[in-house]
Every structure is written in C-alpha cells, then in structure tokens.
mmCIF file of the N, C-alpha and C atoms, coordinates in Angstrom:
data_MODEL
# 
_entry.id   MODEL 
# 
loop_
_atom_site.group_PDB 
_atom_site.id 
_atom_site.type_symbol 
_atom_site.label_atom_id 
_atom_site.label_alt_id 
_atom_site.label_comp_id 
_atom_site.label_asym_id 
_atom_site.label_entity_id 
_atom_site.label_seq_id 
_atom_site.pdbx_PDB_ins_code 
_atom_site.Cartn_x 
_atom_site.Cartn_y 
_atom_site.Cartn_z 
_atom_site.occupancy 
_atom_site.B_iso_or_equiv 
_atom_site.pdbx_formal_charge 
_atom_site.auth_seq_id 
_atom_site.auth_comp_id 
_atom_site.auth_asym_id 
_atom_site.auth_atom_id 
_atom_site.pdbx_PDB_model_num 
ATOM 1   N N  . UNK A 1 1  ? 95.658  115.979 95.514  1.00 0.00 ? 1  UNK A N  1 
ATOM 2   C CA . UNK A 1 1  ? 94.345  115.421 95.789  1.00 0.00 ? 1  UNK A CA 1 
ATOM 3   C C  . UNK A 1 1  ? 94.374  114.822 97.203  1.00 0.00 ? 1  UNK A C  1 
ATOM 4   N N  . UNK A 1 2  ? 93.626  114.917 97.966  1.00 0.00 ? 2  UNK A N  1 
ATOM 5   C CA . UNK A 1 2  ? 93.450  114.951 99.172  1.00 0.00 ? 2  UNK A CA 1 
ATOM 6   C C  . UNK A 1 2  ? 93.001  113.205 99.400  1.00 0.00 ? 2  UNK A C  1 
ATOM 7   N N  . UNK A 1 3  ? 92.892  112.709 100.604 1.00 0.00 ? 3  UNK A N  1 
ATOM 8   C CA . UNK A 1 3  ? 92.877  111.490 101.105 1.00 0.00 ? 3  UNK A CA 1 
ATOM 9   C C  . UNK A 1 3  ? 91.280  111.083 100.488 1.00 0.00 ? 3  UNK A C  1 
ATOM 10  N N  . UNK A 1 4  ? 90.620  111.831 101.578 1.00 0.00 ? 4  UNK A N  1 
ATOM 11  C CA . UNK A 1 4  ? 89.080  112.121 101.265 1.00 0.00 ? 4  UNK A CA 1 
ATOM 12  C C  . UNK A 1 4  ? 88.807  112.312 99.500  1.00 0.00 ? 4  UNK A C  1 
ATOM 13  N N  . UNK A 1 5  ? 89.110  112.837 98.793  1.00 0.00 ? 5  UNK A N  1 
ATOM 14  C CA . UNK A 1 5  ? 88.527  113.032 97.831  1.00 0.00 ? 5  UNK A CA 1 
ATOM 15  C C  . UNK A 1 5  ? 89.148  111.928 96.811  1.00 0.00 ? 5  UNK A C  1 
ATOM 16  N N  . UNK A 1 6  ? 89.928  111.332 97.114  1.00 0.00 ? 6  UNK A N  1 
ATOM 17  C CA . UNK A 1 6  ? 90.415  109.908 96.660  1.00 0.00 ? 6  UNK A CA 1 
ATOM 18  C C  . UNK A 1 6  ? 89.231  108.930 96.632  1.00 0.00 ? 6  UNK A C  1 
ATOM 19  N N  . UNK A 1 7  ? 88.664  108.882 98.117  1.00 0.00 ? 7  UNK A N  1 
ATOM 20  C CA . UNK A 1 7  ? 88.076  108.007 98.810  1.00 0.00 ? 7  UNK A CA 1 
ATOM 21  C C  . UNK A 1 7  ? 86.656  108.024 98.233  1.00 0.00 ? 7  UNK A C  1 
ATOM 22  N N  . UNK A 1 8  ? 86.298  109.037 98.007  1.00 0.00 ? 8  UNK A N  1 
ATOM 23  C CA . UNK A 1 8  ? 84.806  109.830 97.053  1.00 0.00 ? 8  UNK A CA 1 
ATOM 24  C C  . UNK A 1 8  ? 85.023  109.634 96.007  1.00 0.00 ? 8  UNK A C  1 
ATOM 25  N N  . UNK A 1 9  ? 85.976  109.151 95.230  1.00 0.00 ? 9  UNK A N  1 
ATOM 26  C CA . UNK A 1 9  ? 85.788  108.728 93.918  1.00 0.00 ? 9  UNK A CA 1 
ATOM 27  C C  . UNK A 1 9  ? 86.049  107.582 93.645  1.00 0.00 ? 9  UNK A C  1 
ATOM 28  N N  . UNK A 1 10 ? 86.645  106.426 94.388  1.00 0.00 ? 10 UNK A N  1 
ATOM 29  C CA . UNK A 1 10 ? 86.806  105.501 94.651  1.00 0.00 ? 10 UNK A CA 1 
ATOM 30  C C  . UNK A 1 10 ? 84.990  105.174 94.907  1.00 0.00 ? 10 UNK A C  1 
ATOM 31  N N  . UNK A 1 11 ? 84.614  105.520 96.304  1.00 0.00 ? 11 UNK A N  1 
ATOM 32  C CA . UNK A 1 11 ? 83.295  104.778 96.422  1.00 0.00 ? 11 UNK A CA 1 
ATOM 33  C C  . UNK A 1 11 ? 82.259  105.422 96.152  1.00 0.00 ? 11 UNK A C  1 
ATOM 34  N N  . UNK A 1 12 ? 82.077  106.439 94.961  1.00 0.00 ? 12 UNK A N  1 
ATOM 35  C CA . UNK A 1 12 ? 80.837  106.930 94.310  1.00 0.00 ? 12 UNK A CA 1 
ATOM 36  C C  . UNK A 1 12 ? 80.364  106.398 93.636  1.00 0.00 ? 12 UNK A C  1 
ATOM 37  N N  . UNK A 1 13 ? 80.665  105.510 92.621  1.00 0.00 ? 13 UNK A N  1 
ATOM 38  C CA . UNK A 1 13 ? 79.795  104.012 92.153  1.00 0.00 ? 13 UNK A CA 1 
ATOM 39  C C  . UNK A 1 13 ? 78.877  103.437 93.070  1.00 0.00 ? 13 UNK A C  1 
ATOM 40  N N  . UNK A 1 14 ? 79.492  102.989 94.378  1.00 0.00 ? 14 UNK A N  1 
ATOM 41  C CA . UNK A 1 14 ? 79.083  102.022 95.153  1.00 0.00 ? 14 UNK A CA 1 
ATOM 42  C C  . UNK A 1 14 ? 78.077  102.868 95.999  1.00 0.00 ? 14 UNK A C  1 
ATOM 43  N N  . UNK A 1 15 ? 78.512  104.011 96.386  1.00 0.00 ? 15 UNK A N  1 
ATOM 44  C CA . UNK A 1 15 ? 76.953  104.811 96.757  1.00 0.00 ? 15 UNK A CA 1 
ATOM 45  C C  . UNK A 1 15 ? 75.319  105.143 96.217  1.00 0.00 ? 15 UNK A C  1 
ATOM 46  N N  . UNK A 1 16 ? 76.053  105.298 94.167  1.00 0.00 ? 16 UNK A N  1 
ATOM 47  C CA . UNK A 1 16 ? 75.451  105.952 94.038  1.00 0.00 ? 16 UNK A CA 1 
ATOM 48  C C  . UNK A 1 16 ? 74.356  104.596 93.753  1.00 0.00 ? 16 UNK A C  1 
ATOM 49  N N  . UNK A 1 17 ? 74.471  103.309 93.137  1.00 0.00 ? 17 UNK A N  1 
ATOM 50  C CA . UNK A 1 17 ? 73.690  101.980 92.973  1.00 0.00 ? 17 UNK A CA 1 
ATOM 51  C C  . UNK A 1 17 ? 73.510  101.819 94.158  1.00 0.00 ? 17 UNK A C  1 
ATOM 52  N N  . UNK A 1 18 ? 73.993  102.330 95.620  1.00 0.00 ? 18 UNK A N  1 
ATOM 53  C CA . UNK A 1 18 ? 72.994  102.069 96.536  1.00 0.00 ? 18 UNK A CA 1 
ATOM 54  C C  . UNK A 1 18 ? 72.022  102.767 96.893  1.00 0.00 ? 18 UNK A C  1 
ATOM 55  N N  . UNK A 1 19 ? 71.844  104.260 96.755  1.00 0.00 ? 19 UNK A N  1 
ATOM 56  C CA . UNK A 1 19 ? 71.101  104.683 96.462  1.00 0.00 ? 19 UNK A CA 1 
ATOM 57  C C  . UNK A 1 19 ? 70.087  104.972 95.779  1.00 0.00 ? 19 UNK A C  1 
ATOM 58  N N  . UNK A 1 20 ? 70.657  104.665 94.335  1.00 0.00 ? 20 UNK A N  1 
ATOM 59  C CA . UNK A 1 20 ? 69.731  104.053 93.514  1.00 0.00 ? 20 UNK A CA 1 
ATOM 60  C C  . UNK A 1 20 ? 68.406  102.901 93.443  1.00 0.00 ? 20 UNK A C  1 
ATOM 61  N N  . UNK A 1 21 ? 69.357  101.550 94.378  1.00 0.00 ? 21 UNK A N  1 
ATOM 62  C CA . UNK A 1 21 ? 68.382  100.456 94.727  1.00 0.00 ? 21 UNK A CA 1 
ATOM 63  C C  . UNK A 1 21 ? 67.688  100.865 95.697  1.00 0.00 ? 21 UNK A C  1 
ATOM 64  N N  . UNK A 1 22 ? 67.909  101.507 96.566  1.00 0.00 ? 22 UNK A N  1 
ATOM 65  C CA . UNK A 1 22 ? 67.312  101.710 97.916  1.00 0.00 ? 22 UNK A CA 1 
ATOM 66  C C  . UNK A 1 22 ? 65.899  102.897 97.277  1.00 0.00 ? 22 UNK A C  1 
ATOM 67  N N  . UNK A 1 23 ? 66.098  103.786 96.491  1.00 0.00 ? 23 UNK A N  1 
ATOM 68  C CA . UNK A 1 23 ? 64.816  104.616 95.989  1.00 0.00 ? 23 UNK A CA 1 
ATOM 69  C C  . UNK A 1 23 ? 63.921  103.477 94.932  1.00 0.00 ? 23 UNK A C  1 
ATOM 70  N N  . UNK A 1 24 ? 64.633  102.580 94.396  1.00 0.00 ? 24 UNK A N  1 
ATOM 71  C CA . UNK A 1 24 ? 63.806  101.820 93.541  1.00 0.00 ? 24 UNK A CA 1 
ATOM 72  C C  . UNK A 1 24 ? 62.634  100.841 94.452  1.00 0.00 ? 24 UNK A C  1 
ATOM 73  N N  . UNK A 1 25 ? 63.448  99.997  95.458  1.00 0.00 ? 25 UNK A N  1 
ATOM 74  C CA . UNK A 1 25 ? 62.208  99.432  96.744  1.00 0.00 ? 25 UNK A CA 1 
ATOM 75  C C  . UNK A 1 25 ? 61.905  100.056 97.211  1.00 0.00 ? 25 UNK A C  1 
ATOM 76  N N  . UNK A 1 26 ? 62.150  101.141 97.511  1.00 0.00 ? 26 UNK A N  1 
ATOM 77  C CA . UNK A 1 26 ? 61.020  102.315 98.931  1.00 0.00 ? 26 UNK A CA 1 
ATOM 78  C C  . UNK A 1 26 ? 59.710  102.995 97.803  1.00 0.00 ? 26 UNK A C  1 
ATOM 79  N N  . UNK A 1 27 ? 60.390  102.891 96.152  1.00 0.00 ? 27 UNK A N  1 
ATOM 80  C CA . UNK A 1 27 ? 58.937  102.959 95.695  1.00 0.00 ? 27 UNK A CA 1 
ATOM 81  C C  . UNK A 1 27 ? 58.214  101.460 95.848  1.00 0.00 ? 27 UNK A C  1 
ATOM 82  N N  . UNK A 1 28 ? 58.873  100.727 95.463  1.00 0.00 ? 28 UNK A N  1 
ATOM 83  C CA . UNK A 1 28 ? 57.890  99.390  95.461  1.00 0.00 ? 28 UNK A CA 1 
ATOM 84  C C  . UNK A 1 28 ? 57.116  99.153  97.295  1.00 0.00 ? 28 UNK A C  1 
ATOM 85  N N  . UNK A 1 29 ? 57.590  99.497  97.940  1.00 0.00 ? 29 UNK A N  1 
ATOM 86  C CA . UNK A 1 29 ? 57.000  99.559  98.841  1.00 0.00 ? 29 UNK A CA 1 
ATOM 87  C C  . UNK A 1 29 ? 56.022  100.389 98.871  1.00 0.00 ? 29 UNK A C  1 
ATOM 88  N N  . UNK A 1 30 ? 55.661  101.312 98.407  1.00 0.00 ? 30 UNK A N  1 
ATOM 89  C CA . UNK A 1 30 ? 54.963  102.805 98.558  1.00 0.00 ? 30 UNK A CA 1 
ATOM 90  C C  . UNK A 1 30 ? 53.796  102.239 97.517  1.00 0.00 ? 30 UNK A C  1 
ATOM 91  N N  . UNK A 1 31 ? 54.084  101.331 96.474  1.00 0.00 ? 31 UNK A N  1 
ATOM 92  C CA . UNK A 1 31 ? 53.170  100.624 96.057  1.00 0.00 ? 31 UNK A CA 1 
ATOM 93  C C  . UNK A 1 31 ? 51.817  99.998  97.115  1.00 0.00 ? 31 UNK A C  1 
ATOM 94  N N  . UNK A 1 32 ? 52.191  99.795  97.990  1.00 0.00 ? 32 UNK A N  1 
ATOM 95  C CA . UNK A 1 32 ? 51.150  99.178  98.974  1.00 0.00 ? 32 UNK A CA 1 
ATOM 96  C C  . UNK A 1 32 ? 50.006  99.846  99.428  1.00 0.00 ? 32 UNK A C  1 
ATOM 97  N N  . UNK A 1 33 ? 50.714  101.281 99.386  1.00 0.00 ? 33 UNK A N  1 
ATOM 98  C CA . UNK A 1 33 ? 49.932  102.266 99.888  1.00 0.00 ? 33 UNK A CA 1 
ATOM 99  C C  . UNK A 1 33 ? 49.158  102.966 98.471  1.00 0.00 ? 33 UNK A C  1 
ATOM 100 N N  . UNK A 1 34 ? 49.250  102.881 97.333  1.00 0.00 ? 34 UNK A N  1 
ATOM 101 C CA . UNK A 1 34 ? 48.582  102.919 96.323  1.00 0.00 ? 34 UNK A CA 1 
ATOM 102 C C  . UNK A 1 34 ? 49.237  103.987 95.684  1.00 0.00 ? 34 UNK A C  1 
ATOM 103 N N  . UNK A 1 35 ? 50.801  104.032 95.437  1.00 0.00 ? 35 UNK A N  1 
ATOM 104 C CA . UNK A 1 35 ? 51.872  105.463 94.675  1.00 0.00 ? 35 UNK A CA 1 
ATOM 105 C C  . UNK A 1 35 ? 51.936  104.626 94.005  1.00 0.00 ? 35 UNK A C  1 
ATOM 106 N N  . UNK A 1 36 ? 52.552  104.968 92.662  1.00 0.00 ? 36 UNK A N  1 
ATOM 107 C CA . UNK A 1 36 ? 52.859  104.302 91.943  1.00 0.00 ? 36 UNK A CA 1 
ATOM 108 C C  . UNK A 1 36 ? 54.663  104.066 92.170  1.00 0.00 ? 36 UNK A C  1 
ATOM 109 N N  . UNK A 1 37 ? 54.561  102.990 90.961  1.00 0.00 ? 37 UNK A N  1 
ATOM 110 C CA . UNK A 1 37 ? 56.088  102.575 91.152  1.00 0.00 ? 37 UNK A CA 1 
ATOM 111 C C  . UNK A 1 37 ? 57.407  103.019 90.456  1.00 0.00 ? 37 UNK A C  1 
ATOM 112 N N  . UNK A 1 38 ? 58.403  103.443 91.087  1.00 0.00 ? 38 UNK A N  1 
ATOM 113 C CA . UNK A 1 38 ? 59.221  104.526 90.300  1.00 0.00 ? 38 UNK A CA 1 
ATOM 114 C C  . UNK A 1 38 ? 59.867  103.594 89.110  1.00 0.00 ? 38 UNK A C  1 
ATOM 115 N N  . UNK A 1 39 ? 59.777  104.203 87.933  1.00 0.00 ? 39 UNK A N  1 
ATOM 116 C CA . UNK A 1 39 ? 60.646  103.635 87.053  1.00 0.00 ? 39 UNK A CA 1 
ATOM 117 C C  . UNK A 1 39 ? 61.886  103.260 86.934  1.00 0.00 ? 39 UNK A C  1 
ATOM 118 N N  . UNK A 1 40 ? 63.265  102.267 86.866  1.00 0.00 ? 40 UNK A N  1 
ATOM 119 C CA . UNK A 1 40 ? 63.962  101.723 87.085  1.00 0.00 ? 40 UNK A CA 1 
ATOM 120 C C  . UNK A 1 40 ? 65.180  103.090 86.692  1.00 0.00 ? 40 UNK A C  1 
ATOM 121 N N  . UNK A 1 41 ? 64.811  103.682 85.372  1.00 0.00 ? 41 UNK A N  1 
ATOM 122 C CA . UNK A 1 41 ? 65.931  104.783 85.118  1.00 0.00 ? 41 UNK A CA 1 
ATOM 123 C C  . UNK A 1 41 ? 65.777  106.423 86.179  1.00 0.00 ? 41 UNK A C  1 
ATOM 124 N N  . UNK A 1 42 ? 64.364  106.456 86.301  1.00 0.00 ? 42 UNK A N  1 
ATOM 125 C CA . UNK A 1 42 ? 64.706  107.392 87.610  1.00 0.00 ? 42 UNK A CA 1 
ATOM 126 C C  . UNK A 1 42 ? 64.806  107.065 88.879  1.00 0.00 ? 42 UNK A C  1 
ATOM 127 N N  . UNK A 1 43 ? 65.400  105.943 89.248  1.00 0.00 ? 43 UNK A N  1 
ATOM 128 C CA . UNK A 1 43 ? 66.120  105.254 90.025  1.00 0.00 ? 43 UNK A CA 1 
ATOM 129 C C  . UNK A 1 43 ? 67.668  105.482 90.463  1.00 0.00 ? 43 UNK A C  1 
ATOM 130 N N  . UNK A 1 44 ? 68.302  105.186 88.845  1.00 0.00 ? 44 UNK A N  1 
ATOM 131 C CA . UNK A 1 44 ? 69.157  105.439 88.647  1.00 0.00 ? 44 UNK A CA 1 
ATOM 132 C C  . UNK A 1 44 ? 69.957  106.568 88.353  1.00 0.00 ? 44 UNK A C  1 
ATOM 133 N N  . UNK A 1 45 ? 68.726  108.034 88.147  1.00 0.00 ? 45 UNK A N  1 
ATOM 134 C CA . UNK A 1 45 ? 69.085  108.999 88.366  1.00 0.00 ? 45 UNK A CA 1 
ATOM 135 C C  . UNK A 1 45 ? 69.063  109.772 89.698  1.00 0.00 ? 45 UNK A C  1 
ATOM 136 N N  . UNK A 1 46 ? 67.981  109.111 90.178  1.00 0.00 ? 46 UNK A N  1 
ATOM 137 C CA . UNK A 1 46 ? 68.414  110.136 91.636  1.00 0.00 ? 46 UNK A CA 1 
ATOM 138 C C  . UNK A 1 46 ? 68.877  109.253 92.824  1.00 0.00 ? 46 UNK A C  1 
ATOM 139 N N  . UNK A 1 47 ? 69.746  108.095 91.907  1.00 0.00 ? 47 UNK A N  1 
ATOM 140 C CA . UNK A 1 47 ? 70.623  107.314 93.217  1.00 0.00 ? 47 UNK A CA 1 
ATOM 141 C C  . UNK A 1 47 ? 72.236  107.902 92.783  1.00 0.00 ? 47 UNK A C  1 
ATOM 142 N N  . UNK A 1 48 ? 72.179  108.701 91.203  1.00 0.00 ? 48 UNK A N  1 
ATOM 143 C CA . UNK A 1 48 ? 73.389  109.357 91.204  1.00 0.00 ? 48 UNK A CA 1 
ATOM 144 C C  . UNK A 1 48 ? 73.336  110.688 91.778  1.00 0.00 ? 48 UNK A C  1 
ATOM 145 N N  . UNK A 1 49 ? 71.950  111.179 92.100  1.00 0.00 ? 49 UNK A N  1 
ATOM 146 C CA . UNK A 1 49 ? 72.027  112.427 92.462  1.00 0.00 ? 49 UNK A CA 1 
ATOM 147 C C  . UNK A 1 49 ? 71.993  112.709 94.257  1.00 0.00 ? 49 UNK A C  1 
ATOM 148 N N  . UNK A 1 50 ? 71.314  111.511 94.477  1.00 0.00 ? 50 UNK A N  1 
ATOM 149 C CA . UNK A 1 50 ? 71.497  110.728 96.203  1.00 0.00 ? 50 UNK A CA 1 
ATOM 150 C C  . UNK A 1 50 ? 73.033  110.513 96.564  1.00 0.00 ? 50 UNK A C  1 
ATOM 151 N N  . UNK A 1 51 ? 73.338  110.266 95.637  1.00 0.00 ? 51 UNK A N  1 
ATOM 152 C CA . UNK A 1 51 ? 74.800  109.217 96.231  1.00 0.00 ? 51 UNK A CA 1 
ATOM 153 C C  . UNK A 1 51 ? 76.213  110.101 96.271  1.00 0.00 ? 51 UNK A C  1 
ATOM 154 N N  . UNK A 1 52 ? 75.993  111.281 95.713  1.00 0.00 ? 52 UNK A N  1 
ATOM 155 C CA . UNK A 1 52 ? 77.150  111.805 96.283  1.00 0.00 ? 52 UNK A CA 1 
ATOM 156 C C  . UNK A 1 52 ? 77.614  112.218 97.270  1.00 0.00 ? 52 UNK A C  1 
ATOM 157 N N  . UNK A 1 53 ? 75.770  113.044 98.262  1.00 0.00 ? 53 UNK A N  1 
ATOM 158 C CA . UNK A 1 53 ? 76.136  113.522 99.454  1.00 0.00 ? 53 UNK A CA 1 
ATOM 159 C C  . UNK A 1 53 ? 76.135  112.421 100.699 1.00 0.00 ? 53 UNK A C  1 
ATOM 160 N N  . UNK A 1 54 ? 75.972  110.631 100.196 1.00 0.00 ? 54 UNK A N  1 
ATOM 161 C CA . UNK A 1 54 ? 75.738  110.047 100.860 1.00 0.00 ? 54 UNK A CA 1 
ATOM 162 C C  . UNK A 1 54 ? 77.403  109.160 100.871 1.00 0.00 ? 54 UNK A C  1 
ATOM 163 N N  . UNK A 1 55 ? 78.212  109.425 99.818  1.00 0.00 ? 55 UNK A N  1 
ATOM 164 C CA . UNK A 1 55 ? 79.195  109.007 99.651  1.00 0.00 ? 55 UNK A CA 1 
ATOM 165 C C  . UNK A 1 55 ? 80.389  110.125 100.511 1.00 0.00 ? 55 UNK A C  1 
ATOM 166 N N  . UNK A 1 56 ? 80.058  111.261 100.321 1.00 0.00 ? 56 UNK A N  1 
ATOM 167 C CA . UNK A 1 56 ? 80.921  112.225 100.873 1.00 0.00 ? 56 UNK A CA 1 
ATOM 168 C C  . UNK A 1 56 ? 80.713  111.878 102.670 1.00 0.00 ? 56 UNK A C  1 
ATOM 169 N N  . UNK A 1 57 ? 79.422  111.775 103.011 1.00 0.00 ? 57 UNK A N  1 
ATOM 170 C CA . UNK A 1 57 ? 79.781  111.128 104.542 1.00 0.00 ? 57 UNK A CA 1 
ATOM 171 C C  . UNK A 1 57 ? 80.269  110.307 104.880 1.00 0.00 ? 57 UNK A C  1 
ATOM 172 N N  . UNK A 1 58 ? 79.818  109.503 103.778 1.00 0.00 ? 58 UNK A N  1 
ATOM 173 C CA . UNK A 1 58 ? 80.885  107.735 104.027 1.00 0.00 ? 58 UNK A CA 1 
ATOM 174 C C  . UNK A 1 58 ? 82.223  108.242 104.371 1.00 0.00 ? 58 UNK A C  1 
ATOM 175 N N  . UNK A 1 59 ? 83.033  108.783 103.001 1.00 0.00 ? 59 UNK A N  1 
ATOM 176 C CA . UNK A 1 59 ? 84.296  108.952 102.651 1.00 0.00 ? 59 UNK A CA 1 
ATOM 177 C C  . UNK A 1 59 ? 85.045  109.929 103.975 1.00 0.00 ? 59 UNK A C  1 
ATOM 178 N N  . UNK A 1 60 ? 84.348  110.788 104.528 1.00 0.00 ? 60 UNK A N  1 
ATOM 179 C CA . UNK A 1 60 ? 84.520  111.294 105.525 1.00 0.00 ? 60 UNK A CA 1 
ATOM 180 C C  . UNK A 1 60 ? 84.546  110.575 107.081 1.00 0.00 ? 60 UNK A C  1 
ATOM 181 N N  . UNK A 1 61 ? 83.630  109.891 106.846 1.00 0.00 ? 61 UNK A N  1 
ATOM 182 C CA . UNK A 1 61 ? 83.601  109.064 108.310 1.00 0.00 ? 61 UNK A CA 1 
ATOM 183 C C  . UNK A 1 61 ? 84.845  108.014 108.327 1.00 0.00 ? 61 UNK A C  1 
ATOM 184 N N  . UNK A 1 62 ? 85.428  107.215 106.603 1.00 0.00 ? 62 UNK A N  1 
ATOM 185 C CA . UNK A 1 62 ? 86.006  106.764 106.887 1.00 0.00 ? 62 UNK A CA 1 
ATOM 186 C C  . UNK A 1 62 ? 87.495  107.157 106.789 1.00 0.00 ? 62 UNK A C  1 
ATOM 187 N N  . UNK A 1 63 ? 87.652  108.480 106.403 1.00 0.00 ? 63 UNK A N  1 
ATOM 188 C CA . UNK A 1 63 ? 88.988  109.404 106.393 1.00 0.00 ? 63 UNK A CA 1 
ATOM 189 C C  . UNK A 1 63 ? 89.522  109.521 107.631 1.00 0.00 ? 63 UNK A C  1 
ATOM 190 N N  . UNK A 1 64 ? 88.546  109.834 108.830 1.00 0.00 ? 64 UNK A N  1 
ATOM 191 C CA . UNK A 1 64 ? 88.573  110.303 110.036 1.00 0.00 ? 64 UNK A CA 1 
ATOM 192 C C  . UNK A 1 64 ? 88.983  109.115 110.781 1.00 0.00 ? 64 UNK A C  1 
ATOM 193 N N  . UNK A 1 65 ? 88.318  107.939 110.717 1.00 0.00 ? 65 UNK A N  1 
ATOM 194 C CA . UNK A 1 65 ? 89.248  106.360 111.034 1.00 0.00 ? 65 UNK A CA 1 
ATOM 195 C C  . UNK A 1 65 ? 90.180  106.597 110.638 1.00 0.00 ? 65 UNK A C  1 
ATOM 196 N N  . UNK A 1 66 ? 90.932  106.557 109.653 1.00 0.00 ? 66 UNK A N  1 
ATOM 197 C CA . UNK A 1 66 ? 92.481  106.355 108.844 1.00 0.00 ? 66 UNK A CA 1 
ATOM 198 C C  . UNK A 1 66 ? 93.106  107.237 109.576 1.00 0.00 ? 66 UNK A C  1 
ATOM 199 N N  . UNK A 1 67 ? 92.824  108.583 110.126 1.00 0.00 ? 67 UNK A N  1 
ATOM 200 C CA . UNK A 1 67 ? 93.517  109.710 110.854 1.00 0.00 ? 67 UNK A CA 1 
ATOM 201 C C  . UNK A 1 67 ? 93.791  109.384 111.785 1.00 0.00 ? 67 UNK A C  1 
ATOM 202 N N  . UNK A 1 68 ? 92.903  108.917 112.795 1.00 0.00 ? 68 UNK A N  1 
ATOM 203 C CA . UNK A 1 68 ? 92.778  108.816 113.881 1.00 0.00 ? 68 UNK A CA 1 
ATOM 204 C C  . UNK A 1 68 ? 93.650  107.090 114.157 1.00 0.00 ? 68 UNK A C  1 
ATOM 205 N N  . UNK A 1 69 ? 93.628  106.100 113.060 1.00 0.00 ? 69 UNK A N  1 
ATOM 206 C CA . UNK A 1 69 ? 94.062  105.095 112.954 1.00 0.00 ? 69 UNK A CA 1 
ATOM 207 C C  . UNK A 1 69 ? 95.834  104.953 112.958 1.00 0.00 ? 69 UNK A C  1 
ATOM 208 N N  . UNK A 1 70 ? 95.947  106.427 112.105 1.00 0.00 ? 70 UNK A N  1 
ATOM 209 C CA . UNK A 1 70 ? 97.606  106.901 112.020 1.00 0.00 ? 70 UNK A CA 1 
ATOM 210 C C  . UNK A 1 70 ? 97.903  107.936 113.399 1.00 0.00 ? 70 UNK A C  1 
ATOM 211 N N  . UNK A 1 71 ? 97.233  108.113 113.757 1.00 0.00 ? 71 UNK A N  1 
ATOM 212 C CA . UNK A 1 71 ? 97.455  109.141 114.721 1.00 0.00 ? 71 UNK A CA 1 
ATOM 213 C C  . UNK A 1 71 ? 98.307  108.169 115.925 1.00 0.00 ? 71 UNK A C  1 
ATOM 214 N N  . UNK A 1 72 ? 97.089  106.945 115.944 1.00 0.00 ? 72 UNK A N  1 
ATOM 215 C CA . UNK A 1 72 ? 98.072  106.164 116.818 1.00 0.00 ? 72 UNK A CA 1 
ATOM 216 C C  . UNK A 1 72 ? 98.532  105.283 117.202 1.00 0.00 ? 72 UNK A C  1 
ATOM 217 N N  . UNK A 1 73 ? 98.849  105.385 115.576 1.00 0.00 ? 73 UNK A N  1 
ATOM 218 C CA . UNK A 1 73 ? 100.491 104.170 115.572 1.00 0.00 ? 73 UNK A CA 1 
ATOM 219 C C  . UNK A 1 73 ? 101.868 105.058 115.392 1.00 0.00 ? 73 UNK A C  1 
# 
C-alpha cells in the first residue's frame, strides 16, 4: 500500500464531513435566493460522494511535501 493511499484513508472521514458541511450551508445560503434547503442526509451523501476526489488532492498535495520533505534531508 502506497504512502498516498494510506493518507486517503486516513483523511477520508475528515474530507468527506467537510464536504458534507460545506454542501449543507451553500444550501442554506441558496435559501436567500429562494432554493430550497438541502436536507441534512443528502448532505451527508454527497459530502461522501464530494469527499473522495477532494481528499485524493489533499492526500496528494500532501504526499508530494513528504517527498520532497525526504528528498532533502
């Protein structure tokens, strides 16, 4: 198992509840404009379905530190 894909399963929780919260206020915001407001469980589904490809950049951006971090020491 690779560094990266350690790192993606380690912080896919933490992506995917941020993604999650972050679609739950951008509906409540969208409320203003007269959308309605997304329900709390499809929130939570498309912050798991958000959060992987948002976790795989994380996990990547921060693989590439650690490389580059070992590279030179």
């Amino acid at each position: 198992m690779t560094r990266m894909t350690r790192l993606m399963l380690i912080l896919y929780p933490f992506g995917a509840g941020a993604m999650g919260i972050n679609l739950f206020f951008a509906s409540l915001i969208g409320t203003w404009i007269g959308w309605p407001a997304m329900p709390p469980v499809w929130s939570v589904i498309g912050g798991a379905i958000l959060g992987l490809p948002a976790t795989w950049v994380f996990s990547r951006h921060i693989s590439n530190l650690m490389d580059r971090a070992d590279a030179e020491s």
